[in-house]
N, C-alpha and C positions, 0 to 999 in steps of 0.2 A: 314543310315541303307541300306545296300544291298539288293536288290530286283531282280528276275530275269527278264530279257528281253523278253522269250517268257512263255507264261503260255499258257495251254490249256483251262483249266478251271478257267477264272477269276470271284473270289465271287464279283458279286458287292454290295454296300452299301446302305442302305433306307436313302435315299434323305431327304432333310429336307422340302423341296415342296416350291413352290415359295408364299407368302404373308400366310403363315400358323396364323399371329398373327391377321387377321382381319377375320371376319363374311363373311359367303357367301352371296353373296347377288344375284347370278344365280343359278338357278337348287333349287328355294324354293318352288314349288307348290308341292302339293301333289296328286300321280298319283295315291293311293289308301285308300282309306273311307276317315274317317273325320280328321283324328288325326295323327300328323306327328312330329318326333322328329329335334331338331335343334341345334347344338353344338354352344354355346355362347365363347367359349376359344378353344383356339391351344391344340388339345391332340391327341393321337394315340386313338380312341375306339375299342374295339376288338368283338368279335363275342357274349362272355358274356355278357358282358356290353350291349351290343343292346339287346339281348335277357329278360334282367331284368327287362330291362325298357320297352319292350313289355308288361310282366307280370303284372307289376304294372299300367299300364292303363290299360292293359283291367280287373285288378280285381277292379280299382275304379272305371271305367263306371258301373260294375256290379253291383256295391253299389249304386250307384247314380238311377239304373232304378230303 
């Protein structure tokens, strides 16, 4: 396929990130209160998804006081 030589504006592409299939295992403490989320699998999470899961601890801590 033909592609041009000069582009002004090149889109670049979302990477697939280097070792995406394995667990973090720096940057795990947690810098705010008691309770901190940890992705166990390679996935994109997006800003809902964080938010959701914000929601659902803190309405089961609620429960639990």
């Amino acid at each position: 396929m033909l592609t041009p030589k000069k582009v002004k504006h090149r889109k670049w592409q979302k990477g697939r990130g280097r070792d995406r299939d394995s667990v973090a295992t720096r940057m795990v403490d947690i810098s705010f209160g008691q309770y901190g989320l940890k992705a166990m699998t390679a996935a994109w999470v997006d800003s809902r998804q964080i938010e959701a899961a914000r929601r659902a601890i803190t309405r089961h801590i609620q429960i639990d006081q």
